[in-house]
N, C-alpha and C positions, 0 to 999 in steps of 0.2 A: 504494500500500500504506500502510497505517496501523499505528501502533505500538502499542505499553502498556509502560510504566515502572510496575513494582509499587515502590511507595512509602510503602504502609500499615503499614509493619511497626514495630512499638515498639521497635526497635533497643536492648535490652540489654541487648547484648553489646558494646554503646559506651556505657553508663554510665560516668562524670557528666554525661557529653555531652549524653546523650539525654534526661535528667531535665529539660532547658531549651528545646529543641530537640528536629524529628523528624530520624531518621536521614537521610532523602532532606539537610537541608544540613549536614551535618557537613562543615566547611570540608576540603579536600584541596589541599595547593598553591594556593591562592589563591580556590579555585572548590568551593562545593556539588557533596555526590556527585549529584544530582539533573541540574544544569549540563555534567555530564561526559557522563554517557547523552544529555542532551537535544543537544548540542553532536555526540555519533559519529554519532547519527540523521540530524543536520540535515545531515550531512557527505556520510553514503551517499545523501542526496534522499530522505529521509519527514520530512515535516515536520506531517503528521496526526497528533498524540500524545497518547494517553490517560495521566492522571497518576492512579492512586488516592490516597486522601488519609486518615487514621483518628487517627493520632498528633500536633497539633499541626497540627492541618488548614489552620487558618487561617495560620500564618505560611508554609506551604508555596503555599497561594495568593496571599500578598501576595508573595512573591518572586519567583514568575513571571510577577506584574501588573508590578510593579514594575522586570523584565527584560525585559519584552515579549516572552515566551516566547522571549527566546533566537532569535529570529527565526522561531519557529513557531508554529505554530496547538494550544495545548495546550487540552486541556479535562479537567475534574473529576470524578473519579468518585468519588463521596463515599459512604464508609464509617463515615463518625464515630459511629455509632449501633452498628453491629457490624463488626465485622475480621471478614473472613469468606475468606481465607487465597487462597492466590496461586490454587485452581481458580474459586471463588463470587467473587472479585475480577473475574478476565478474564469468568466469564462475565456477570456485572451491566455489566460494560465493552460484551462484544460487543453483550447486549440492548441497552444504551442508545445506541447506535454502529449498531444495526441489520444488524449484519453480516452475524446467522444469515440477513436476510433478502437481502440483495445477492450473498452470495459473495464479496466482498470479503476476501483474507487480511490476516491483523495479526501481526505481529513483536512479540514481549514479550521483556523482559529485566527484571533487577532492580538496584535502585538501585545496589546496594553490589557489583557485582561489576564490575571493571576488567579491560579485555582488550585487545589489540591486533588481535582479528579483523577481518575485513576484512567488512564487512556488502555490498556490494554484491555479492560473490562466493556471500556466502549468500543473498542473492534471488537471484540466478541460478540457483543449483543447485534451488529451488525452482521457479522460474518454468519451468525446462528438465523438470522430470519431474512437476509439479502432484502429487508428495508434500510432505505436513507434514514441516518440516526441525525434529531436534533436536540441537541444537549439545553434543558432547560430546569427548572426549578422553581419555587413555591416563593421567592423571595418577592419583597413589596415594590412595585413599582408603577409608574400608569400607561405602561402600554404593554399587552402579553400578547401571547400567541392564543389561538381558543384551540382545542383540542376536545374528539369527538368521545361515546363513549368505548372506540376503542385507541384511541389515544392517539390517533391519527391529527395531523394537522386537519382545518375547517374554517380558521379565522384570523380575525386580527382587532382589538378593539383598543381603544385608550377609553381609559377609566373616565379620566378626570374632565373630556370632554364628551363622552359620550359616544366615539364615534368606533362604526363599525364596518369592519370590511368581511363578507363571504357571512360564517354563521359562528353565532355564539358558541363557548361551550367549557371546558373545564380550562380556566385562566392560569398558564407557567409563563414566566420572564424565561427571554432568550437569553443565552448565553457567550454569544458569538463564536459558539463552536458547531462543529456538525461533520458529521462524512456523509458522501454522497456518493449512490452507486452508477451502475451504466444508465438506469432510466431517465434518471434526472439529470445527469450530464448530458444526456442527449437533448431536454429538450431546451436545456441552458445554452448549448450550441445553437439552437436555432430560434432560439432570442432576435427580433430584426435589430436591435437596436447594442449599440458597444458600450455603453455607460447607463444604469440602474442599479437601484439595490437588490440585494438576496433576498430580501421582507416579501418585497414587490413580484420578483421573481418565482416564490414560493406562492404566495395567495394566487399567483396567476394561471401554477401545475398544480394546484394541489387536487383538484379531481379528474387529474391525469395521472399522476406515478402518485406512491402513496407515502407521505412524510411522516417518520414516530418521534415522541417526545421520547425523550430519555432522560429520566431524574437519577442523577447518581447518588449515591447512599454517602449519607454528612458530608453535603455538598458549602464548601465555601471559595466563593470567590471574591474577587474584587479588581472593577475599573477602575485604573491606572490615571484618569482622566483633568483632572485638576491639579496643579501647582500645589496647592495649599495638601495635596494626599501622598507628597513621596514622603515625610515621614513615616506617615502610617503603612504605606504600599512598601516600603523596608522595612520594618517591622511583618509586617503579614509574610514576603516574598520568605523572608530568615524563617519564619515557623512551619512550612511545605515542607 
């Protein structure tokens, strides 16, 4: 199996940081947020990993030449010309990675989110029912995924304004992880469009290929997303 670390994003919401630097090395306890994804991956056995690049491209590629990927096999998926947001990212990823054409599934996650999940557990529960896993959880927030009663994706609401897309039904916070198999890269390949999100992209297959939540057992996480959270995002990163 192969990965994607989304890494293109202008991170700022870690200004002054970011002004210097792309958000993938925002230093955490000793180690680039980039170095923490690439390091859990390498841990569960995927050491196939697609990096997107848009923001300060270049020193995001000289630190993983310079690391020697961390012990893995990374490669470039280069955006610098358009960000074209986490759906038009994975899928310029899969085409050049050729997956729509293998069948081959890819696990994606994003830079800045810190978790203790246990990734090998999540390929398994993949590998065991050859559904797209979407890693989610019970945490408060205002906008979740709706899932049906068999746990199947169905929706999309925000709480706090009321608004809903597709159909109600059992409310998880996304996680911005997931793996995804040949059905759903297939229809992510023929997307007309090169820049969307995953969100958008999901509510759009979901009564085409079929999506499952997957709640991991003493699930913690935490977005990386604020200036005012590397205290605490080093302290969290040190206790995984």
């Amino acid at each position: 199996m192969k990965a994607m670390i989304f890494a293109a994003g202008l991170g700022t919401r870690l200004k002054p940081l970011t002004d210097t630097m792309p958000k993938a090395l925002v230093p955490l306890a000793g180690k680039p947020l980039l170095q923490w994804q690439v390091e859990k991956l390498r841990d569960a056995g995927i050491t196939d990993i697609i990096v997107n690049v848009h923001h300060f491209p270049d020193m995001i590629i000289d630190t993983i030449r310079a690391n020697k990927g961390w012990g893995c096999n990374i490669v470039i998926s280069d955006e610098r010309d358009l960000l074209l947001d986490t759906g038009g990212g994975l899928k310029k990823a899969v085409t050049g990675y050729g997956l729509q054409v293998t069948g081959e599934p890819i696990l994606a996650c994003n830079v800045d989110i810190l978790s203790n999940i246990d990734l090998r557990a999540l390929v398994r529960a993949y590998e065991a029912t050859g559904v797209s896993q979407l890693v989610v959880s019970e945490r408060d927030t205002q906008r979740y995924l709706c899932f049906d009663e068999q746990d199947r994706l169905c929706g999309w609401t925000n709480i706090k304004t009321g608004e809903l897309k597709g159909k109600d039904g059992r409310h998880l916070a996304f996680s911005g992880c997931q793996i995804l198999g040949a059905d759903v890269l297939k229809q992510l390949n023929e997307m007309p469009q090169d820049k969307f999100s995953l969100i958008d992209f999901y509510l759009k297959v979901m009564d085409k290929v079929p999506l499952q939540a997957y709640v991991p057992t003493d699930y913690r996480m935490m977005d990386v997303g604020k200036i005012d959270q590397i205290e605490q995002a080093e302290a969290f990163a040190e206790s995984l």
